[in-house]
DSSP file (Angstrom, degrees, kcal/mol; ACC not computed):
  #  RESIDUE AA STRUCTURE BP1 BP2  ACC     N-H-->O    O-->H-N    N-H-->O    O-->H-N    TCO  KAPPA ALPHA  PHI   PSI    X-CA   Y-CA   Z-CA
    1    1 A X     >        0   0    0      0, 0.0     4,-1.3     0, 0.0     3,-0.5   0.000 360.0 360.0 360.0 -37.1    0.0    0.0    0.0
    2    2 A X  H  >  +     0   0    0      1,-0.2     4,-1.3     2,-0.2     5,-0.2   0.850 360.0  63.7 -82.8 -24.1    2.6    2.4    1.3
    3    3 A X  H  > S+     0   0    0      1,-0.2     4,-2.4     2,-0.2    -1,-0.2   0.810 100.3  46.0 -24.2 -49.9    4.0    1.9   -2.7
    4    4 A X  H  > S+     0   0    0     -3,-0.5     4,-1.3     2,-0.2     5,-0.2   0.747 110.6  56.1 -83.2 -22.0    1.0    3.4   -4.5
    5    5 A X  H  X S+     0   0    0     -4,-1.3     4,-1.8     2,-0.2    -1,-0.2   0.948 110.8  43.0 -72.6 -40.7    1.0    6.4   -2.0
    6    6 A X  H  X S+     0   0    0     -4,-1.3     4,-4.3     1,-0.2    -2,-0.2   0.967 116.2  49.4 -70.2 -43.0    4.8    7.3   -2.8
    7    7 A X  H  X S+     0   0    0     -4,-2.4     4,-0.9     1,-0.3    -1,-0.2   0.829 110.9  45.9 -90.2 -14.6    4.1    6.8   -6.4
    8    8 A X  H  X S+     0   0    0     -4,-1.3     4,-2.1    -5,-0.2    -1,-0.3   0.929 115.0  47.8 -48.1 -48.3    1.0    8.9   -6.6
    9    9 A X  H  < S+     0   0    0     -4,-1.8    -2,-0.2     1,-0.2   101,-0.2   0.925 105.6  62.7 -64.0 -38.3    3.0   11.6   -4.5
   10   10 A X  H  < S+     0   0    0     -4,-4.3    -1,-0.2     1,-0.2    -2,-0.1   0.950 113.1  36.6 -40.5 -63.5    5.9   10.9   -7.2
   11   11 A X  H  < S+     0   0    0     -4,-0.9     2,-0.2    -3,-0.2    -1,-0.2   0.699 108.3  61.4 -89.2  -1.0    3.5   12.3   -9.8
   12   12 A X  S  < S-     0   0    0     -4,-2.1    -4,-0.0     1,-0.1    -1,-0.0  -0.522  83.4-107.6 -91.3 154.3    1.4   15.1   -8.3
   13   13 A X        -     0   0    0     -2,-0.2     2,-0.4    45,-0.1    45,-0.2  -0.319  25.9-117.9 -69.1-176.5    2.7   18.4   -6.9
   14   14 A X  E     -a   58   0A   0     43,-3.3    45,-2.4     2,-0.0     2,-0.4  -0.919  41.4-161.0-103.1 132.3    2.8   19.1   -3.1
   15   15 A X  E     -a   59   0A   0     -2,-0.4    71,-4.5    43,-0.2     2,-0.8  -0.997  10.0-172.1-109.9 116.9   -0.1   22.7   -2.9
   16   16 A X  E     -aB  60  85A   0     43,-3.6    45,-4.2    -2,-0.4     2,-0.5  -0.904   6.9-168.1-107.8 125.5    0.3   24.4   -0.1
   17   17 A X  E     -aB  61  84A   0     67,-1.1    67,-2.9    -2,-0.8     2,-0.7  -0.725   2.7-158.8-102.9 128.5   -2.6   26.9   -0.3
   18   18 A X  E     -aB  62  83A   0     43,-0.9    45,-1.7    -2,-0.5     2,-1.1  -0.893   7.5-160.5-118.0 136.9   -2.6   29.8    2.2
   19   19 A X        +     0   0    0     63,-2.3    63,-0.2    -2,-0.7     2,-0.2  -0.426  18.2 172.0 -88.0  53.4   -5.6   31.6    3.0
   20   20 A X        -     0   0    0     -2,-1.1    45,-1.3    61,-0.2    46,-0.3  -0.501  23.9-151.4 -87.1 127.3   -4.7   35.2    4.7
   21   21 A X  S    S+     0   0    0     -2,-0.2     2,-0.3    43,-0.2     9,-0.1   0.394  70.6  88.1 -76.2   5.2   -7.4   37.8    5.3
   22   22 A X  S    S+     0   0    0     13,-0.1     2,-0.3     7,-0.1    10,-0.2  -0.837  78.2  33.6-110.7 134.0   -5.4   40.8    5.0
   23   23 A X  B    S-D   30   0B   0      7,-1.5     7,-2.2    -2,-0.3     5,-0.1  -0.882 106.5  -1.5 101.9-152.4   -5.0   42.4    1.3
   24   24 A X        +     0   0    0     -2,-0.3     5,-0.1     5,-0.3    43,-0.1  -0.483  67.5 170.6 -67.2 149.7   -7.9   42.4   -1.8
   25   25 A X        -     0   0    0     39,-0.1     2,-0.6    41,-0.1     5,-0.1  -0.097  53.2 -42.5-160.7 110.4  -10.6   40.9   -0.9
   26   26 A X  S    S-     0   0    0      1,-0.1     3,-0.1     3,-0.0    -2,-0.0  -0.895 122.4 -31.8  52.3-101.1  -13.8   40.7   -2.5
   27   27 A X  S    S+     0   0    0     -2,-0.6     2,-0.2     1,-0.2    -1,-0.1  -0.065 131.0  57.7-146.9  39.6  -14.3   44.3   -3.7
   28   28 A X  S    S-     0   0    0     -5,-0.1     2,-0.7    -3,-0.0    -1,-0.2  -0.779  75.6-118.7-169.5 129.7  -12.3   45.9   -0.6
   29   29 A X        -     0   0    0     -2,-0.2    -5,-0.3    -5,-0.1     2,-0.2  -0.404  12.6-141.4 -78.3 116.4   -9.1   45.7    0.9
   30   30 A X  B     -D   23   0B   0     -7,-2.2    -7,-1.5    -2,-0.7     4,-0.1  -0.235  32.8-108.4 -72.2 128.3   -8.0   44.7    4.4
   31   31 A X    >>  -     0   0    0     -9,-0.2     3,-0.9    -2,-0.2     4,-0.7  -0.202  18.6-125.5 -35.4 135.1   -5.3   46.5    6.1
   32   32 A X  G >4 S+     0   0    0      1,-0.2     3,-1.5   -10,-0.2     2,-1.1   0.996 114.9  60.5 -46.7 -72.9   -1.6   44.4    6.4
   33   33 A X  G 34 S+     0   0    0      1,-0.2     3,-0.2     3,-0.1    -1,-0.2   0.367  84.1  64.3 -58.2  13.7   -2.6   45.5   10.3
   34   34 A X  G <4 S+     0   0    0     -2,-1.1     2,-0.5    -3,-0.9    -1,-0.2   0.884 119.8  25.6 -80.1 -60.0   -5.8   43.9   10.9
   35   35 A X    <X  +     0   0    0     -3,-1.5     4,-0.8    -4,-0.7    -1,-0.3  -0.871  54.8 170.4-120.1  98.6   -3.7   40.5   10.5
   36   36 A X  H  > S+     0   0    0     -2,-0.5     4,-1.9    -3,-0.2    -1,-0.1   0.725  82.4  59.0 -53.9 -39.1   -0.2   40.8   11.3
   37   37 A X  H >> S+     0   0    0      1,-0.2     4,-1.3     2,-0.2     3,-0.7   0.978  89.9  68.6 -40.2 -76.7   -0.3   36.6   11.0
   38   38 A X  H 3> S+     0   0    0      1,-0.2     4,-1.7     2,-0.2    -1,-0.2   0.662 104.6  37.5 -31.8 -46.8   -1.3   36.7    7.7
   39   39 A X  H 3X S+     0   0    0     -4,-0.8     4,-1.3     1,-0.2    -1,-0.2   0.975 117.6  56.1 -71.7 -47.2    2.3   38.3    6.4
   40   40 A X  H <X S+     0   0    0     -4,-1.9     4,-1.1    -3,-0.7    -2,-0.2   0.587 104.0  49.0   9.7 -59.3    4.0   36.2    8.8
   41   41 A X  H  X S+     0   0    0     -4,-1.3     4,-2.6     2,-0.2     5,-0.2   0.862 111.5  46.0 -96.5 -11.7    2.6   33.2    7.7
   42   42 A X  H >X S+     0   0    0     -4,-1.7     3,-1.9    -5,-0.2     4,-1.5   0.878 114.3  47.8 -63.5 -92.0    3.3   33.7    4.0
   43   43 A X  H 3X S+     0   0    0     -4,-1.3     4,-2.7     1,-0.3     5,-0.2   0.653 116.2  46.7 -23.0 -45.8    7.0   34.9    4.6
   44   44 A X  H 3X S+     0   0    0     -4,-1.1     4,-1.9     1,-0.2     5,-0.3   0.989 114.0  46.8 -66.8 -48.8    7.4   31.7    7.0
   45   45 A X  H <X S+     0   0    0     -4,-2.6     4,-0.9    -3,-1.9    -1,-0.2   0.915 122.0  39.4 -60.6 -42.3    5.6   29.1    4.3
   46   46 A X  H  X S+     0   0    0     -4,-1.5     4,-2.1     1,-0.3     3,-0.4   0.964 114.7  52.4 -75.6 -38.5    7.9   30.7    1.5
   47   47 A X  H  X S+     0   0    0     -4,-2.7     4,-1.2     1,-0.3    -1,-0.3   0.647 105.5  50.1 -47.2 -36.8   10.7   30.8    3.7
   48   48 A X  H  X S+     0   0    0     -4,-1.9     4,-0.6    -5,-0.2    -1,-0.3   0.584 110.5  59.5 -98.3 -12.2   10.5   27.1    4.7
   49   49 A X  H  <>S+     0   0    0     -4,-0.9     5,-1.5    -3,-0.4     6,-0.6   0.979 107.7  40.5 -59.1 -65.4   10.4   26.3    0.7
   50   50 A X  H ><5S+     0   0    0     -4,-2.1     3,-1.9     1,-0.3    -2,-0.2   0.767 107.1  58.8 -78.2 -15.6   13.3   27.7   -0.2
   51   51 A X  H 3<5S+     0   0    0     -4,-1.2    -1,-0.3     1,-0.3    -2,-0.2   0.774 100.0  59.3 -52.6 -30.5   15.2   26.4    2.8
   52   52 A X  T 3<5S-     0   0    0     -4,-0.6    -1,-0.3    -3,-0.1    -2,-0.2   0.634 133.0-102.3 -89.8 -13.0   14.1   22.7    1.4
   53   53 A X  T < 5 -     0   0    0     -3,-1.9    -3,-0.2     1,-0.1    -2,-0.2   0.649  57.5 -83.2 120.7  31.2   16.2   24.3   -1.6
   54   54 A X      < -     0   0    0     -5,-1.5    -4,-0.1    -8,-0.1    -1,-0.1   0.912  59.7-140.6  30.2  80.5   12.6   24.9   -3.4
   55   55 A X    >   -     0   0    0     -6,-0.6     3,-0.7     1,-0.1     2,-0.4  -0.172  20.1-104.0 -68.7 176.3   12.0   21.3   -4.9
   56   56 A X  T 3  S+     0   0    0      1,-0.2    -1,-0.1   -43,-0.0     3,-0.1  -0.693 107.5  34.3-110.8 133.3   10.6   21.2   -8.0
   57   57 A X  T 3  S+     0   0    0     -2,-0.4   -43,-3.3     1,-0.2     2,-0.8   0.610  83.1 107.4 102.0  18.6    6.6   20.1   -7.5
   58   58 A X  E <   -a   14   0A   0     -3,-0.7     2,-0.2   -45,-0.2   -43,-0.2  -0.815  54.2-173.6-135.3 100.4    6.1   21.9   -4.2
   59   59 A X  E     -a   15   0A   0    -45,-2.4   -43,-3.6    -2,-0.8     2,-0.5  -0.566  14.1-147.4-107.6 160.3    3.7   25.0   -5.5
   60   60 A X  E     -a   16   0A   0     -2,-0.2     2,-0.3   -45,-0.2   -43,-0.2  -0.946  18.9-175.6-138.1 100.8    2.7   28.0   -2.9
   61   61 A X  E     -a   17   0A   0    -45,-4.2   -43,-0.9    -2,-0.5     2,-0.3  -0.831   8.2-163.8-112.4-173.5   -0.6   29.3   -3.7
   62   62 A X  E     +a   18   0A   0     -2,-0.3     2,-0.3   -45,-0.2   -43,-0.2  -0.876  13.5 177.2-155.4 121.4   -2.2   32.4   -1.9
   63   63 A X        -     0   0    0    -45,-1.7     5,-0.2    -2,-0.3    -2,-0.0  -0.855  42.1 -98.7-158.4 122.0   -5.7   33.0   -2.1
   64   64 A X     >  -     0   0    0     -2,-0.3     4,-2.4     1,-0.2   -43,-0.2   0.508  27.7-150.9  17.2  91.1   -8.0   35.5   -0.6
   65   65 A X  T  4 S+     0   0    0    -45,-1.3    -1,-0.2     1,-0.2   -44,-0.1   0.625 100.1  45.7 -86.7  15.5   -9.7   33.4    2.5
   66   66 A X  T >4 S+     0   0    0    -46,-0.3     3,-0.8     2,-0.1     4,-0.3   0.782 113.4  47.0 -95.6 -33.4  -13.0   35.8    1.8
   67   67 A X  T 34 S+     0   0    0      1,-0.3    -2,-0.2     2,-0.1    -3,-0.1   0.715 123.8  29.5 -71.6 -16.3  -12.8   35.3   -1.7
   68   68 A X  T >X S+     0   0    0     -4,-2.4     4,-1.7    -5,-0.2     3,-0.6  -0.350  83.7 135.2-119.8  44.9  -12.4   31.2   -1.5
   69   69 A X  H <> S+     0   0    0     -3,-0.8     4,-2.7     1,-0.2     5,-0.4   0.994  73.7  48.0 -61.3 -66.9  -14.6   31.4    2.1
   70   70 A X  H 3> S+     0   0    0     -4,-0.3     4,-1.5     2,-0.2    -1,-0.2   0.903 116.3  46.6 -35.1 -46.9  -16.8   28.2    0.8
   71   71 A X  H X> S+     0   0    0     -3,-0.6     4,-2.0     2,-0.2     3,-1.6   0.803 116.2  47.6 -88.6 -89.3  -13.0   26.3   -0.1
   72   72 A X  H 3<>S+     0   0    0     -4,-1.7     5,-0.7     1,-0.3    -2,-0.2   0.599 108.2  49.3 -34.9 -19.4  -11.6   27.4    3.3
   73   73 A X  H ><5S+     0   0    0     -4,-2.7     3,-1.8     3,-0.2    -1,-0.3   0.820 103.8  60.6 -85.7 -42.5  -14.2   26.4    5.2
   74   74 A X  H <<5S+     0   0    0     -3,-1.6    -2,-0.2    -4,-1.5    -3,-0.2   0.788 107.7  46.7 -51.0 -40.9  -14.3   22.9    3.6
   75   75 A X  T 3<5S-     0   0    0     -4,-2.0    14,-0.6     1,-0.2    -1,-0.3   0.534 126.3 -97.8-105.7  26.8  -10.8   22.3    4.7
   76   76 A X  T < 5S+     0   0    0     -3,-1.8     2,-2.9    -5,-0.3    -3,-0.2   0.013  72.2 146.4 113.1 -23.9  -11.4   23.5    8.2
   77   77 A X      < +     0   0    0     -5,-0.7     3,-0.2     1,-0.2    -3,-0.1  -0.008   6.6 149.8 -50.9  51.5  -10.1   26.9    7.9
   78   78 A X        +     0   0    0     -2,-2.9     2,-0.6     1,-0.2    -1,-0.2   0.872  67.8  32.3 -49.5 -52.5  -12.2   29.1   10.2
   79   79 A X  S    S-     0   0    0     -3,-0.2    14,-2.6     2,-0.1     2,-0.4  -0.926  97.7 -93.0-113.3 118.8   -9.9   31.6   11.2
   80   80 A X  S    S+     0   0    0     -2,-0.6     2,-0.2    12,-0.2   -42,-0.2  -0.479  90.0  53.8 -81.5 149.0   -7.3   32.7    9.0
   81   81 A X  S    S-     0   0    0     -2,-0.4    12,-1.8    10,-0.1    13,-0.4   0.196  73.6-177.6-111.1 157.1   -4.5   32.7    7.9
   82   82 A X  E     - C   0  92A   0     -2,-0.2   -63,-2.3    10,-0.2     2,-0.3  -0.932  17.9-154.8-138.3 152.2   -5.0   29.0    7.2
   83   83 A X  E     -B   18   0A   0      8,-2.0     7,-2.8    -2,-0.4     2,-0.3  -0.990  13.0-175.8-167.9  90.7   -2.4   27.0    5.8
   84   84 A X  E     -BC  17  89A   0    -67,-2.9   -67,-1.1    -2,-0.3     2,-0.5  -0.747  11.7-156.2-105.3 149.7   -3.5   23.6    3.9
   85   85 A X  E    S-B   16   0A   0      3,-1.9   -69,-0.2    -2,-0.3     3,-0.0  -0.951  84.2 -11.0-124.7 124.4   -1.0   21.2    2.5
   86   86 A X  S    S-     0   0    0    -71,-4.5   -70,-0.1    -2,-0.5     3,-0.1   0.834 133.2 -57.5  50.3  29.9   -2.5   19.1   -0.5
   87   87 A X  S    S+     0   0    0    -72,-0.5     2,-0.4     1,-0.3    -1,-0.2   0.790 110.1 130.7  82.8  31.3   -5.7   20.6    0.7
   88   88 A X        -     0   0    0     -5,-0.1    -3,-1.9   -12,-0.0     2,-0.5  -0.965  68.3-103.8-120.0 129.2   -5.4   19.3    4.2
   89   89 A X  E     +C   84   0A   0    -14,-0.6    -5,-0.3    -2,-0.4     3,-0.1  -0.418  47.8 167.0 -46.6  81.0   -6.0   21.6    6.9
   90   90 A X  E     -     0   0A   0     -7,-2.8     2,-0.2    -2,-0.5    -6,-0.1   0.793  54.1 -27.0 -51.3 -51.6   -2.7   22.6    8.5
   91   91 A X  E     -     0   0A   0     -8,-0.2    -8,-2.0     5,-0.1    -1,-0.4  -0.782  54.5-169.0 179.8 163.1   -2.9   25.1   10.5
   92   92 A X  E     +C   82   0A   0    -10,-0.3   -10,-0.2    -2,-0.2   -12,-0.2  -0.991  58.4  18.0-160.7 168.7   -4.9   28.1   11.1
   93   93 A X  S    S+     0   0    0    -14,-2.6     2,-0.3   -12,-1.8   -11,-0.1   0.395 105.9  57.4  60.2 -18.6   -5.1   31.2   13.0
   94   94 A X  S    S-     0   0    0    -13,-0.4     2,-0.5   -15,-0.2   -13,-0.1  -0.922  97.5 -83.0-156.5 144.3   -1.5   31.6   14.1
   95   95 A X        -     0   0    0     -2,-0.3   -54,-0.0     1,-0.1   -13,-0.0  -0.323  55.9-118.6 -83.0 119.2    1.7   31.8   12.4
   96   96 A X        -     0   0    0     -2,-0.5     2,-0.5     1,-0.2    -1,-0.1   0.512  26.6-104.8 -70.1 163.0    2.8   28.1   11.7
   97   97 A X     >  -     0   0    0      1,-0.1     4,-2.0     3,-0.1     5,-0.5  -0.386  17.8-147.0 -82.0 123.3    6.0   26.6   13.2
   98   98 A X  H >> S+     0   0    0     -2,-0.5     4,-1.7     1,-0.2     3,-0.7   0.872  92.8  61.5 -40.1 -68.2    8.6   26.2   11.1
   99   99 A X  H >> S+     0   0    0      1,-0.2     4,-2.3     2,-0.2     3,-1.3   0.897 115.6  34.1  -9.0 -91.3   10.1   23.2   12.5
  100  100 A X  H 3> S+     0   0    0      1,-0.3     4,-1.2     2,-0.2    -1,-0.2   0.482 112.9  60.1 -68.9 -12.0    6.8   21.2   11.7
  101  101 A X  H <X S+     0   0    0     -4,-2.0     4,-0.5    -3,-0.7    -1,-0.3   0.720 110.1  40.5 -83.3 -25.2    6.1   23.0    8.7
  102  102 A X  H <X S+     0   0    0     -4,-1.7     4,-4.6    -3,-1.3     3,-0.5   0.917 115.6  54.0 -75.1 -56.3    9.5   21.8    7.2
  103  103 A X  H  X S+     0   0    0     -4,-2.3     4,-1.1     1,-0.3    -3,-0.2   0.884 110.8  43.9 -61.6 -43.3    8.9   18.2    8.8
  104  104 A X  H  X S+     0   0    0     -4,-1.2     4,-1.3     2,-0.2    -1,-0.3   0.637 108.3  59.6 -67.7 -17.3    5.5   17.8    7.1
  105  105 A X  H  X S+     0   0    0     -4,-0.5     4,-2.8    -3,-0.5    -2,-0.2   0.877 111.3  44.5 -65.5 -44.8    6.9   19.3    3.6
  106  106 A X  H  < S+     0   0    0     -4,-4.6    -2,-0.2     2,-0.2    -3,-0.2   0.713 100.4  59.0 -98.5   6.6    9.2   16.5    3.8
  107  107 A X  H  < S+     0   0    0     -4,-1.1    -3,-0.2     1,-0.1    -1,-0.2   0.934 114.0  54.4 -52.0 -57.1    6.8   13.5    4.8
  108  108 A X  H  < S+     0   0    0     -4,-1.3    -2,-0.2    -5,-0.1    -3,-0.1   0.851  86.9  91.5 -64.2 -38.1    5.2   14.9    1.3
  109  109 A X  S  < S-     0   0    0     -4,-2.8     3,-0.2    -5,-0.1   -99,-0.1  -0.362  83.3-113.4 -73.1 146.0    7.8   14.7   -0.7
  110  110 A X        -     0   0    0   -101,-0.2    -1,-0.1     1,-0.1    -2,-0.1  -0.249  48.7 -91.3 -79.7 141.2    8.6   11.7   -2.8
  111  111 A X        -     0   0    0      1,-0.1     2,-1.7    -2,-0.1    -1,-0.1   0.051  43.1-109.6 -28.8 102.9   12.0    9.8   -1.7
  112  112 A X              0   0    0     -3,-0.2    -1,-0.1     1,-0.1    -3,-0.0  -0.235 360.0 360.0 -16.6  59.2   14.9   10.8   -3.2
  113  113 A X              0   0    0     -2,-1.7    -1,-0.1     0, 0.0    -2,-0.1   0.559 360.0 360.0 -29.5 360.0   16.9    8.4   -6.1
């Protein structure tokens, strides 16, 4: 079993989608200072990418958590910023730990040759 998981993983990216409520959203824009998190936890998520020496398949999306409210809510995201990896619920509300954001990037990634 644990084959067909690696060799799925082989051929799909890793998305880590973040949801921040600060910036556009809908058809008004939230102050950077409402959610201090929210920049925070982008900088951390991009930050822990390139440290992993930005492998190739491990895409960074960022989208609006008012505008994808319906999507965020689906993966648990209540309070943003929310932080999904392959659309799994990571973390939300506070800005995520590096450490464990690194260690779950490389559970996802496929094995090395």
């Amino acid at each position: 079993m644990g084959s067909k998981r690696q060799a799925a993983s082989k051929d799909r990216p890793i998305v880590m989608t973040i949801y921040p409520i600060a910036g556009r959203q809908l058809f008004f824009k939230v102050p950077e200072s409402f959610c201090r998190e929210c920049d925070l936890t982008i900088r951390a998520v991009k930050q822990v990418v390139v440290e992993l020496g930005n492998p190739p398949g491990v895409q960074v999306r960022i989208k609006p958590w008012l505008n994808y409210l319906a999507q965020a809510l689906f993966r648990g995201g209540w309070h943003p910023p929310v932080v999904t990896i392959n659309g799994k619920r990571f973390s939300q509300g506070v800005v995520p730990d590096a450490a464990a954001l690194r260690a779950a990037l490389k559970k996802n990634l496929p094995p090395k040759e």
